[in-house]
Backbone as ProteinMPNN parsed JSONL, in Angstrom:
{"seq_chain_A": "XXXXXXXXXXXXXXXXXXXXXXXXXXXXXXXXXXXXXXXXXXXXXXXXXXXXXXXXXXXXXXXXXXXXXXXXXXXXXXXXXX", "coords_chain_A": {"N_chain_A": [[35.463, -19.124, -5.388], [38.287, -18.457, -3.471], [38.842, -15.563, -3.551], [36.543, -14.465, -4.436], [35.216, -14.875, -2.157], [36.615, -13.607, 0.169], [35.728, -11.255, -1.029], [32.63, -10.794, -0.001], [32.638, -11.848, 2.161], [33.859, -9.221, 2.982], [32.24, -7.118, 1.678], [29.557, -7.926, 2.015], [27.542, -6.573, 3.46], [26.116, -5.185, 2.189], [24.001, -4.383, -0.381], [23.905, -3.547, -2.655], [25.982, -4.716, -3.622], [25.625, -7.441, -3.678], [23.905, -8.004, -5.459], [25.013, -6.965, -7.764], [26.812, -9.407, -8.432], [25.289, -11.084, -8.629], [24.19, -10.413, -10.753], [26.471, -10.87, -12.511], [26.725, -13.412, -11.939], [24.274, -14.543, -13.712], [24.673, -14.01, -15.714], [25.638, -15.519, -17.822], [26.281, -16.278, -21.208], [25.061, -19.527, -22.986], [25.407, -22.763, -24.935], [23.117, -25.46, -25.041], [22.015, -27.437, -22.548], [22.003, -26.049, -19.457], [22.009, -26.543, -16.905], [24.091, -27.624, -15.562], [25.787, -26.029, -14.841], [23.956, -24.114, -13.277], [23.752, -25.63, -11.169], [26.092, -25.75, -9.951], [26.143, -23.058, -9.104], [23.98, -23.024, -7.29], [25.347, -24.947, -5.213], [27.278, -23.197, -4.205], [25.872, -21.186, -3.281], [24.389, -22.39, -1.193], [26.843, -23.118, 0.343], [26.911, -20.903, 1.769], [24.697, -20.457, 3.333], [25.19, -20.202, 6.322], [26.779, -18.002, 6.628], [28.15, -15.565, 8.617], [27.617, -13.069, 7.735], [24.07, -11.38, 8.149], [22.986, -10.63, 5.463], [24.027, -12.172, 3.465], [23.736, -14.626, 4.192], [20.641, -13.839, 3.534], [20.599, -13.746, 0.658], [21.502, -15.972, -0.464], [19.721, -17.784, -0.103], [17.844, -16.367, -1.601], [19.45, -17.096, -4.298], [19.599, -19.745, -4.271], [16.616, -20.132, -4.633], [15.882, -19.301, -6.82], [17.596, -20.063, -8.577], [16.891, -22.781, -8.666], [14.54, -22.645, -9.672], [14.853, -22.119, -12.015], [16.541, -24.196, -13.055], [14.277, -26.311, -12.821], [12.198, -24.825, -14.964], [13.661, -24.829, -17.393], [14.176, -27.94, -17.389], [11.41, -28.431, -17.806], [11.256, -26.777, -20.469], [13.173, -28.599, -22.021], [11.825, -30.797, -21.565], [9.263, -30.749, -23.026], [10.407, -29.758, -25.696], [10.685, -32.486, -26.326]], "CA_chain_A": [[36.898, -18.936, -5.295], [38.662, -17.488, -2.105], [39.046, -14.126, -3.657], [34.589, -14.157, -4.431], [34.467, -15.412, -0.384], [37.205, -12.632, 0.274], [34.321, -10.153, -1.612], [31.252, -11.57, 0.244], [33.196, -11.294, 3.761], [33.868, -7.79, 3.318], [31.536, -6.302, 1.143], [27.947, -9.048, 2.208], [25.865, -6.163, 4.251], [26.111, -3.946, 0.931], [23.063, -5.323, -0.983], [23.634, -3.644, -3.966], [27.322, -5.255, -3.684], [25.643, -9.134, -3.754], [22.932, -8.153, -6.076], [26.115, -7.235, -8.807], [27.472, -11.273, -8.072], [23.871, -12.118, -8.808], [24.038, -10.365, -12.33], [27.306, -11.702, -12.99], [26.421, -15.19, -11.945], [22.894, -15.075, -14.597], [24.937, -13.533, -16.934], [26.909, -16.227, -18.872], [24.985, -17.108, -22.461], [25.323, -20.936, -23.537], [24.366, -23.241, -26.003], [22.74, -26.595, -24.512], [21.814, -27.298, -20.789], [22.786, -24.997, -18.246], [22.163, -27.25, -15.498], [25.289, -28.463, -14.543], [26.257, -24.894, -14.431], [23.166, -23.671, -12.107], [23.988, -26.716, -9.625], [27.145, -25.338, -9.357], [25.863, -21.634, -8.397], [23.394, -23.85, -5.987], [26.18, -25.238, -4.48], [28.261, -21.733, -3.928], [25.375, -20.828, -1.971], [24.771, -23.103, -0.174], [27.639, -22.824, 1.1], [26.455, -19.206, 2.239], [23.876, -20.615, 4.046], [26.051, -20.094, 7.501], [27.415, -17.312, 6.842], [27.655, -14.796, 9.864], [26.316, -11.586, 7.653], [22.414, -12.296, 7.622], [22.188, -9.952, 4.112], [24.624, -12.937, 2.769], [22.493, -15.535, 4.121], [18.992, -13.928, 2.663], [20.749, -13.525, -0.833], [22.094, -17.05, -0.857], [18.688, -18.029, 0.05], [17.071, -16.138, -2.834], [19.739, -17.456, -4.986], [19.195, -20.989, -4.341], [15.671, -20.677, -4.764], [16.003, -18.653, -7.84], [18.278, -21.33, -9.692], [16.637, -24.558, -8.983], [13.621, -22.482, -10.666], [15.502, -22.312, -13.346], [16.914, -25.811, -13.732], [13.226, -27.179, -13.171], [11.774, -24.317, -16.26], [14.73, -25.794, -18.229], [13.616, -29.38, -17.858], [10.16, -28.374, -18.226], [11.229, -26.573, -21.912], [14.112, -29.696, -22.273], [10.868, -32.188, -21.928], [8.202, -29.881, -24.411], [10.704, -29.945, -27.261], [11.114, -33.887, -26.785]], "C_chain_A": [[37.228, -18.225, -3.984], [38.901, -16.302, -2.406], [37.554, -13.712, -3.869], [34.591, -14.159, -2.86], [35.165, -13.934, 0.256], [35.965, -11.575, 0.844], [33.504, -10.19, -0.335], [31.584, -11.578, 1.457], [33.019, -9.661, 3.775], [33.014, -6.514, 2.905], [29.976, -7.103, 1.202], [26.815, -8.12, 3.015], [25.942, -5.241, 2.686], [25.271, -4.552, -0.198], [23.064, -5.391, -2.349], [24.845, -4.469, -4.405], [26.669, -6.99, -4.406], [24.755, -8.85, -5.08], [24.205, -7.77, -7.952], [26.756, -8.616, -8.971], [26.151, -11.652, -8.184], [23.747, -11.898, -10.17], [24.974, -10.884, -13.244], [27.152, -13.233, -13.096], [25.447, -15.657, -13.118], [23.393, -14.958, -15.979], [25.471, -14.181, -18.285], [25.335, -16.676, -20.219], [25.974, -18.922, -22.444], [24.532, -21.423, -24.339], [24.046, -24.708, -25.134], [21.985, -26.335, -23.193], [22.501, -26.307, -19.855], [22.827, -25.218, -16.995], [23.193, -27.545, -15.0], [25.858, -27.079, -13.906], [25.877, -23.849, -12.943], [23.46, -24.151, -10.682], [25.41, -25.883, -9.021], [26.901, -23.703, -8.537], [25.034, -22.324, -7.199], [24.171, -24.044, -4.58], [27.184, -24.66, -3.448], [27.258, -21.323, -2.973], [24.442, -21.599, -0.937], [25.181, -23.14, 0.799], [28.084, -21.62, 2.211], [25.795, -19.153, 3.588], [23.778, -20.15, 5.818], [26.417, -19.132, 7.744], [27.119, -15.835, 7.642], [26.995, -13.368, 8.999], [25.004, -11.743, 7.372], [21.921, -11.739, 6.353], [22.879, -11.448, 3.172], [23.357, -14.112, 3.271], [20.946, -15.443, 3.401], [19.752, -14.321, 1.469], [21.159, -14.77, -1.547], [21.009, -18.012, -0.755], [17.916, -18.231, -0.993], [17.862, -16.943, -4.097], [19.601, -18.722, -5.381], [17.85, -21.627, -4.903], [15.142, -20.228, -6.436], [16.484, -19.921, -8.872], [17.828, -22.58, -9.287], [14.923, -23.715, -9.459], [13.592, -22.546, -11.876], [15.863, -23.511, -13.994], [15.217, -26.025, -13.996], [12.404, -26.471, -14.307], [12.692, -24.879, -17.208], [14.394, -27.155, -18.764], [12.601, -29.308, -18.262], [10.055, -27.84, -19.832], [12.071, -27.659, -22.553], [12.37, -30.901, -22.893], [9.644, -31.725, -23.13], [8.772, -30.163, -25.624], [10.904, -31.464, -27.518], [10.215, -34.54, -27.284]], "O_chain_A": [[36.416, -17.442, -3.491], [39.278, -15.671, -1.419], [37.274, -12.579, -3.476], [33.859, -13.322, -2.332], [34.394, -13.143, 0.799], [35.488, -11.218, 1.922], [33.914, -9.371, 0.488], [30.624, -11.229, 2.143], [32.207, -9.026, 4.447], [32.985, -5.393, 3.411], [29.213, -6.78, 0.291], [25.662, -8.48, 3.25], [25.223, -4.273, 2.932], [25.886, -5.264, -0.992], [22.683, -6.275, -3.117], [24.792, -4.943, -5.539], [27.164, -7.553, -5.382], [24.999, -9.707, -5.93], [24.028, -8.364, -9.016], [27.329, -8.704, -10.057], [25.909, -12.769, -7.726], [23.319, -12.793, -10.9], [24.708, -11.275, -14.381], [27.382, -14.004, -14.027], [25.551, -16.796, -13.573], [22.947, -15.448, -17.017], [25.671, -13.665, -19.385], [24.175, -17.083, -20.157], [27.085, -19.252, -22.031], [23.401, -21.03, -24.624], [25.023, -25.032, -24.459], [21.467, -25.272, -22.852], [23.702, -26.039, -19.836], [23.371, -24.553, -16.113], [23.199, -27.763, -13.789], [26.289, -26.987, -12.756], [26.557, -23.25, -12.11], [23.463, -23.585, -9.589], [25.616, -25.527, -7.861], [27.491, -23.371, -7.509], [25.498, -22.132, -6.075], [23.931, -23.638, -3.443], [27.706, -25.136, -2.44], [27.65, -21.083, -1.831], [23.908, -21.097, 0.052], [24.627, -23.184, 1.898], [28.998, -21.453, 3.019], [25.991, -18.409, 4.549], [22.757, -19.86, 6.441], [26.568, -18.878, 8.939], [26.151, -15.113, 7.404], [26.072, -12.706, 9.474], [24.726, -12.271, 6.295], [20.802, -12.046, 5.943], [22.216, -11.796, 2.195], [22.285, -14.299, 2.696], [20.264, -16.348, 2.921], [19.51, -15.493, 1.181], [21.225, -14.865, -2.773], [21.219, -19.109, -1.272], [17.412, -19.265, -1.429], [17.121, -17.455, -4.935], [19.484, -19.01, -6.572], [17.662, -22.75, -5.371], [14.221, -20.755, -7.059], [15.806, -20.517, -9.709], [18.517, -23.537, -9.641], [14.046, -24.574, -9.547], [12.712, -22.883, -12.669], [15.606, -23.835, -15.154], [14.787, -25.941, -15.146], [11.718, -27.31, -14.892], [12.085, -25.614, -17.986], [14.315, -27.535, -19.932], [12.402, -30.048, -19.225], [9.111, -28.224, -20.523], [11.801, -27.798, -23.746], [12.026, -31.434, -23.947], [9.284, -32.506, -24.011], [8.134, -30.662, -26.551], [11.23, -31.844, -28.642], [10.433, -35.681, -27.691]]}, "name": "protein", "num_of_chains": 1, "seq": "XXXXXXXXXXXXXXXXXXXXXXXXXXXXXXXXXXXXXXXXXXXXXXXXXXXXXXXXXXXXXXXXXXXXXXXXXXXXXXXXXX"}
């Protein structure tokens, strides 16, 4: 959202600042897949990837690599129970 990018402009060298938007982001429970959800946090940083503070770039880094660990443990417990 432009009020998260807002955040993440003004508060991105403050580590413990991103690492709170990292507990919020893990935080949601669900019932089913959670993939479509992860892609979408993927996608958010991603979009990070560029961005001129380099603590925002590591963290969007870790986050990316963090959640497509997750999707692929997901499929890997998705394909066990099938």
């Amino acid at each position: 959202s432009p009020f998260a990018k807002k955040m993440i402009d003004e508060f991105g060298k403050d580590e413990k600042f991103l690492n709170e938007i990292a507990a919020n982001l893990g935080s949601l429970g669900m019932v089913g897949s959670s993939e479509r959800y992860l892609k979408k946090i993927i996608e958010m940083a991603k979009s990070l990837l560029d961005h001129p503070i380099v603590n925002v770039r590591k963290w969007a880094r870790n986050c990316i690599i963090h959640y497509e660990k997750q999707i692929r443990r997901e499929n890997l417990e998705n394909e066990q129970w099938s």
